[in-house]
Each structure stands twice: as structure tokens, then as C-alpha cells.
PAKOL-707093 format. One line per field, with one value per residue: residue number from 1; x, y, z of N, C-alpha, C in turn. Coordinates in nm, 4 decimals, decimal comma, always signed. Example, Ala and Ser with C-alpha at 12.3 -4.5 7.8 and 13.67 -1.06 7.14 Angstrom:
BEGIN
num	c(1 | 2)
n_c1	c(+1,3190 | +1,2850)
n_c2	c(-0,5690 | -0,2250)
n_c3	c(+0,7800 | +0,7080)
ca_c1	c(+1,2300 | +1,3670)
ca_c2	c(-0,4500 | -0,1060)
ca_c3	c(+0,7800 | +0,7140)
c_c1	c(+1,3200 | +1,2900)
c_c2	c(-0,3300 | +0,0030)
c_c3	c(+0,7800 | +0,7870)
***
This chain:
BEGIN
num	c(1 | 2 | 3 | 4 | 5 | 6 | 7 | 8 | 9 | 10 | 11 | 12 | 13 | 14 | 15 | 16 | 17 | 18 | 19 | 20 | 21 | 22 | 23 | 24 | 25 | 26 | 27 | 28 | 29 | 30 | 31 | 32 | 33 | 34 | 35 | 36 | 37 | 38 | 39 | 40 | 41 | 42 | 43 | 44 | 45 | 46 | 47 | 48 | 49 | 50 | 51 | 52 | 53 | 54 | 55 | 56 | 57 | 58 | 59 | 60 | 61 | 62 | 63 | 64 | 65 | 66 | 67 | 68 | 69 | 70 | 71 | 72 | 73 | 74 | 75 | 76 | 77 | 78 | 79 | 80 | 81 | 82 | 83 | 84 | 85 | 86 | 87 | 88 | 89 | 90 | 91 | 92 | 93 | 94)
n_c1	c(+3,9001 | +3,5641 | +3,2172 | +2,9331 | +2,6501 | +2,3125 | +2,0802 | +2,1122 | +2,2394 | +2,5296 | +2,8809 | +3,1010 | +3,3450 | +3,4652 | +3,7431 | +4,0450 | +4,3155 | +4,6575 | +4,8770 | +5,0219 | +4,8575 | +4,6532 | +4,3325 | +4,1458 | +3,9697 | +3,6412 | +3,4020 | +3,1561 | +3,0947 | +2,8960 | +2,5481 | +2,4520 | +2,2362 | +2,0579 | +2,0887 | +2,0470 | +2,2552 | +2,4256 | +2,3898 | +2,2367 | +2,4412 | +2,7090 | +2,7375 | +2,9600 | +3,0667 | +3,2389 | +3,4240 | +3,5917 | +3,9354 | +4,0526 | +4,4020 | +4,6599 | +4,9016 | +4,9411 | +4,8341 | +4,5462 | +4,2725 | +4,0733 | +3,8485 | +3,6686 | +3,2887 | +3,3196 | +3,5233 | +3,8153 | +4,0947 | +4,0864 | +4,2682 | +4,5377 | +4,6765 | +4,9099 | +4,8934 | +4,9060 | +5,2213 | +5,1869 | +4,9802 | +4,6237 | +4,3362 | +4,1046 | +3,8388 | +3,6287 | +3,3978 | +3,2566 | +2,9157 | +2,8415 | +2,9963 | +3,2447 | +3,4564 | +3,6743 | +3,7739 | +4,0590 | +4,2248 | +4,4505 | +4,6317 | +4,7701)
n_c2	c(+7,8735 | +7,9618 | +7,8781 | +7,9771 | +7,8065 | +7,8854 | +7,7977 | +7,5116 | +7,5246 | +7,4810 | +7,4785 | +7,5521 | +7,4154 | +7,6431 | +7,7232 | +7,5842 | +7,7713 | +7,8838 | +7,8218 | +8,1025 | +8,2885 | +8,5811 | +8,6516 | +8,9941 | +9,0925 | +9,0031 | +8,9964 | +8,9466 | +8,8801 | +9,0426 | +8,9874 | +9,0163 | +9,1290 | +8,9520 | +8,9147 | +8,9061 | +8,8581 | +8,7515 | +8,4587 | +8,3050 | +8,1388 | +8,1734 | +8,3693 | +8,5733 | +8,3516 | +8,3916 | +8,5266 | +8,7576 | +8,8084 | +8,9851 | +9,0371 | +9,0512 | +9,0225 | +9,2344 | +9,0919 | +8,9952 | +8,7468 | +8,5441 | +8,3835 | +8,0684 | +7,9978 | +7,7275 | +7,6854 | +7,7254 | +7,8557 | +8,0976 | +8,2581 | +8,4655 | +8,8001 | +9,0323 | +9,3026 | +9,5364 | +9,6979 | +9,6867 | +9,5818 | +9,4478 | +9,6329 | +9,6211 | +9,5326 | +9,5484 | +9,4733 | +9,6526 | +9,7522 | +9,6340 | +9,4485 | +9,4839 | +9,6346 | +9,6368 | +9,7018 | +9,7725 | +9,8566 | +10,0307 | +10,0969 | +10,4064)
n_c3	c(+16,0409 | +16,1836 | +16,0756 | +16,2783 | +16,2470 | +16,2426 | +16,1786 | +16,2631 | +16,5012 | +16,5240 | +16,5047 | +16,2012 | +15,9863 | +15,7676 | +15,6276 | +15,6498 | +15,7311 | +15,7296 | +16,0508 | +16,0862 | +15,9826 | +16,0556 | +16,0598 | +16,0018 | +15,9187 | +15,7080 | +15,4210 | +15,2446 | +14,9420 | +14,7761 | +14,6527 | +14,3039 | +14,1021 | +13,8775 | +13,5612 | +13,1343 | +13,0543 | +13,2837 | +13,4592 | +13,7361 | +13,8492 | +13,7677 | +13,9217 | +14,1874 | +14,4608 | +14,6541 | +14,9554 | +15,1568 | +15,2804 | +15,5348 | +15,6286 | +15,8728 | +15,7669 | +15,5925 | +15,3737 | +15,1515 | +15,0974 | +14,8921 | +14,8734 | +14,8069 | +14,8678 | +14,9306 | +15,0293 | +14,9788 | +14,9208 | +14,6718 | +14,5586 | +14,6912 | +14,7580 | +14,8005 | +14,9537 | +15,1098 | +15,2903 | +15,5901 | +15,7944 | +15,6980 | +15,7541 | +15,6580 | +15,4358 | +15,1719 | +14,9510 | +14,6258 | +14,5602 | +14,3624 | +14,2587 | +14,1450 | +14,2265 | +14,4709 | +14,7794 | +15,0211 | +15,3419 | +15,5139 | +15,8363 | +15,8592)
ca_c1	c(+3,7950 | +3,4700 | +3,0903 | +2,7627 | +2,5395 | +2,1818 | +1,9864 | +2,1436 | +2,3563 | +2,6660 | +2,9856 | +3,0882 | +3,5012 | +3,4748 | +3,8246 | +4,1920 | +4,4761 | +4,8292 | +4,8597 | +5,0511 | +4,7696 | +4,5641 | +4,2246 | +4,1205 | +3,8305 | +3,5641 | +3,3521 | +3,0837 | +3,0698 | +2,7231 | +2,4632 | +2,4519 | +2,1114 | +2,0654 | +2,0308 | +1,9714 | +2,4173 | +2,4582 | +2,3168 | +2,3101 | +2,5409 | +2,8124 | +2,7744 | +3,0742 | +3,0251 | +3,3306 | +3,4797 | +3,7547 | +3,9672 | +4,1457 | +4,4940 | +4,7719 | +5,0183 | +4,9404 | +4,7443 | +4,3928 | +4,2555 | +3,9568 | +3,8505 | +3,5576 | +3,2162 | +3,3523 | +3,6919 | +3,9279 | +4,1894 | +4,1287 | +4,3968 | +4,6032 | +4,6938 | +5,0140 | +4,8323 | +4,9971 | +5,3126 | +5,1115 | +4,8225 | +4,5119 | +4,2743 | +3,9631 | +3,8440 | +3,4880 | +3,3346 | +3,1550 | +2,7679 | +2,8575 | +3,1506 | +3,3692 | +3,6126 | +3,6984 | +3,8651 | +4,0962 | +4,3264 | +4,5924 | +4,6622 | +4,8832)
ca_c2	c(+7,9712 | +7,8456 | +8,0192 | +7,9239 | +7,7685 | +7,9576 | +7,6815 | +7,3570 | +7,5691 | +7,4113 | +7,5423 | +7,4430 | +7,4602 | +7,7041 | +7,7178 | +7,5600 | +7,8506 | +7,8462 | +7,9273 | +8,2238 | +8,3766 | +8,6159 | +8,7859 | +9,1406 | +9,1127 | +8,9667 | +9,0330 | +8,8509 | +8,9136 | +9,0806 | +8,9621 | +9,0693 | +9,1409 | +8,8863 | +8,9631 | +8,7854 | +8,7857 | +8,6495 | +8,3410 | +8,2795 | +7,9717 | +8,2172 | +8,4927 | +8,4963 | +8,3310 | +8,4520 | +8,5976 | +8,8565 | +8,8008 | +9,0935 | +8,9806 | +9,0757 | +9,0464 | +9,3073 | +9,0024 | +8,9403 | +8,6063 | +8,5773 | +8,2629 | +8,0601 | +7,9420 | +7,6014 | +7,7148 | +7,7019 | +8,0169 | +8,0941 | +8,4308 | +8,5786 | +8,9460 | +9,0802 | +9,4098 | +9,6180 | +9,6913 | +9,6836 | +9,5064 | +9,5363 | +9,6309 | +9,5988 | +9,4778 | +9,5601 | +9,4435 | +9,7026 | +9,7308 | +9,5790 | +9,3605 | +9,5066 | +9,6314 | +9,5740 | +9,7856 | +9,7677 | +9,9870 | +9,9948 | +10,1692 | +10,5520)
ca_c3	c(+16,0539 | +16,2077 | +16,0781 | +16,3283 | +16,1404 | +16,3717 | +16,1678 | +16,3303 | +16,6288 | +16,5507 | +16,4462 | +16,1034 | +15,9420 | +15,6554 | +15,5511 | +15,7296 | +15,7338 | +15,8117 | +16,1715 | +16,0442 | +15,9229 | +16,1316 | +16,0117 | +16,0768 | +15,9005 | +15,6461 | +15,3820 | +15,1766 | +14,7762 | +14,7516 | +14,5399 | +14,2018 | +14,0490 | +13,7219 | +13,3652 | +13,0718 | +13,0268 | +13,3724 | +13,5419 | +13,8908 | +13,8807 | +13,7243 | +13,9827 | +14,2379 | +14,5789 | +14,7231 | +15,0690 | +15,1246 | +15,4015 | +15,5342 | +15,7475 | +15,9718 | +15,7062 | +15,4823 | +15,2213 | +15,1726 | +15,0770 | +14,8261 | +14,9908 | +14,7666 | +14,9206 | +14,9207 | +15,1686 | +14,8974 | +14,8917 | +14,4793 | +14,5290 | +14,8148 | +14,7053 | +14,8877 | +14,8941 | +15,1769 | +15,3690 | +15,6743 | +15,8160 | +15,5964 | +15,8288 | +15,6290 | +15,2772 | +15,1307 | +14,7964 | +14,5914 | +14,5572 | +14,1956 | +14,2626 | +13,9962 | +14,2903 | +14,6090 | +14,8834 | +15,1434 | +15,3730 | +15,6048 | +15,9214 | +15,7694)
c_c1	c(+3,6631 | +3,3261 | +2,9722 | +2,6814 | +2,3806 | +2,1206 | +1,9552 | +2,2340 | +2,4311 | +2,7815 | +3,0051 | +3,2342 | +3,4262 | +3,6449 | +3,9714 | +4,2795 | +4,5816 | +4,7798 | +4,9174 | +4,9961 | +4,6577 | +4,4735 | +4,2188 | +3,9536 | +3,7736 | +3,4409 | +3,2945 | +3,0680 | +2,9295 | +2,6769 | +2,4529 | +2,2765 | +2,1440 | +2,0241 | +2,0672 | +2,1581 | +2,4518 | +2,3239 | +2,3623 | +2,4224 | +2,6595 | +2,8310 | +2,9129 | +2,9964 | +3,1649 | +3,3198 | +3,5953 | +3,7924 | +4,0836 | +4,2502 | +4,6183 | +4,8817 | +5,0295 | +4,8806 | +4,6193 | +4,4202 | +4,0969 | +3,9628 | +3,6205 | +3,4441 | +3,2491 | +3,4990 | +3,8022 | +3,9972 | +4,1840 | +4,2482 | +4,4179 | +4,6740 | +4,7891 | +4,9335 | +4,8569 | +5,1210 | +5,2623 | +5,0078 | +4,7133 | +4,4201 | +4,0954 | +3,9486 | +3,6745 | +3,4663 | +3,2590 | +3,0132 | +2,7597 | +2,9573 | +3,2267 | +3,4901 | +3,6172 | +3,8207 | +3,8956 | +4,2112 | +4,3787 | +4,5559 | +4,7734 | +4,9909)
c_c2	c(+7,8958 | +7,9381 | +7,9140 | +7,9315 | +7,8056 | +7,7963 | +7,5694 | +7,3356 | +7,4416 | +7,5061 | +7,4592 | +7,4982 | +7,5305 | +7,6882 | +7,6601 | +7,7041 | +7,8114 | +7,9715 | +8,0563 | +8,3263 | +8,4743 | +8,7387 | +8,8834 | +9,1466 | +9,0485 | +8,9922 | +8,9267 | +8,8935 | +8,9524 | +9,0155 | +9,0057 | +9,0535 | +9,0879 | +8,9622 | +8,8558 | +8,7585 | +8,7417 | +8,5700 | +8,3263 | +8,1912 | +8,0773 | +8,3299 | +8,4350 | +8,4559 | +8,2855 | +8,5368 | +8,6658 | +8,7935 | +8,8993 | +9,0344 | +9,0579 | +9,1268 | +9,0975 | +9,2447 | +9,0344 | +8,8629 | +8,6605 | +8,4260 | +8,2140 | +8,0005 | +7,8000 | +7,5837 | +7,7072 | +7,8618 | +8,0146 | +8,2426 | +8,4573 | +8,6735 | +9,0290 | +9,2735 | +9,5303 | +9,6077 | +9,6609 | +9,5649 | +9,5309 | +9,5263 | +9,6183 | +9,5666 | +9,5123 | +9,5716 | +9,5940 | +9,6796 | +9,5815 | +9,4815 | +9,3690 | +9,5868 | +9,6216 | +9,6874 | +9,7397 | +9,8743 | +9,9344 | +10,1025 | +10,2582 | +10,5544)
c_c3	c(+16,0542 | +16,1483 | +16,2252 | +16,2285 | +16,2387 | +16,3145 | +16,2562 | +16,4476 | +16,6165 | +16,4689 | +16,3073 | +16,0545 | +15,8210 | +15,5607 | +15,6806 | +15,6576 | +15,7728 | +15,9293 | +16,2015 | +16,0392 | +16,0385 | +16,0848 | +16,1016 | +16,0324 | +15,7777 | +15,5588 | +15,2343 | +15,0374 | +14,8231 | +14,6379 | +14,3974 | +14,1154 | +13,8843 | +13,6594 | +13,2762 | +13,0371 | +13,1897 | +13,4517 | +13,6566 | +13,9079 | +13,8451 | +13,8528 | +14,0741 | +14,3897 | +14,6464 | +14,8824 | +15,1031 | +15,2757 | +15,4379 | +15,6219 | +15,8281 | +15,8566 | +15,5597 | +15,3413 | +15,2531 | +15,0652 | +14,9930 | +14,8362 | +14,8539 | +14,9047 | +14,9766 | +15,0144 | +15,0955 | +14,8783 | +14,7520 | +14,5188 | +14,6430 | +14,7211 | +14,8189 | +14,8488 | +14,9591 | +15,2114 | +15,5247 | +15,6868 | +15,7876 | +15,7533 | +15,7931 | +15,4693 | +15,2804 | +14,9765 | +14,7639 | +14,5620 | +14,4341 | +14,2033 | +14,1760 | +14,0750 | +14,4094 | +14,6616 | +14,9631 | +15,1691 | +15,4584 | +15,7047 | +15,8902 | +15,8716)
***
């Protein structure tokens, strides 16, 4: 999985998959507004990755898979963080 970097127009590797694997879709941890019990360095800087085979991937900043989540029978077709990041959605095709 490749991102464009606009800055320095070039492509750049974010993360290697197994060629197994095929996204549906993507989603960036939101921001979390500090307080005096969290510090930025602790927030998450995470990516969901919704796939083909009914997983999603919680994929760090750094391209490292920290969790795949067998989370349908189906193909997830979408994943989205909450405002708050205390849950996370995804669904399937019924």
C-alpha cells in the first residue's frame, strides 16, 4: 500500500501485505483533543484497514499490522473511527 506524499510528489510504501489481502477501504484515527491525562506522544496514530476477507487491520503510523480482527463472514466493506476513538465501526454487505 503506497500514500502520495503532495509535499515531495512521490509515492512512498506505507505498509507490505500478503498478496492475499485486498482493501476496501481506509481510515485515519482522528485526533484527539489533549488534556492534562493524555499527552500527544500517547495519543493513537493508527489506520483501519477494511478488507475483502471479512478482517480489518489496525495498521500503526510506522506500517506495522499491531491487530487483524476476523470481524465478518463477509467482506468488510468499510471501517470508521469514532469522533473520540473509543470505537470503531465497520459493516458488511446483508
Amino acid at each position: 500500500m503506497k500514500l502520495f506524499d503532495i509535499l515531495f510528489v512521490r509515492l512512498v510504501q506505507v505498509v507490505s501485505l500478503p498478496k492475499e489481502t485486498f482493501v476496501t477501504g481506509i481510515h485515519w484515527c482522528p485526533p484527539v483533543a489533549s488534556n492534562r491525562r493524555t499527552s500527544s506522544s500517547s495519543q493513537l496514530e493508527l489506520f483501519v484497514l477494511a478488507c475483502v476477507d471479512g478482517k480489518f487491520l489496525l495498521v500503526s503510523r510506522l506500517g506495522r499490522v499491531e491487530k487483524t480482527v476476523d470481524a465478518h463472514k463477509g467482506a468488510v466493506l468499510g471501517a470508521r473511527w469514532s469522533s473520540d476513538t473509543t470505537a470503531l465501526l465497520t459493516c458488511k454487505k446483508e
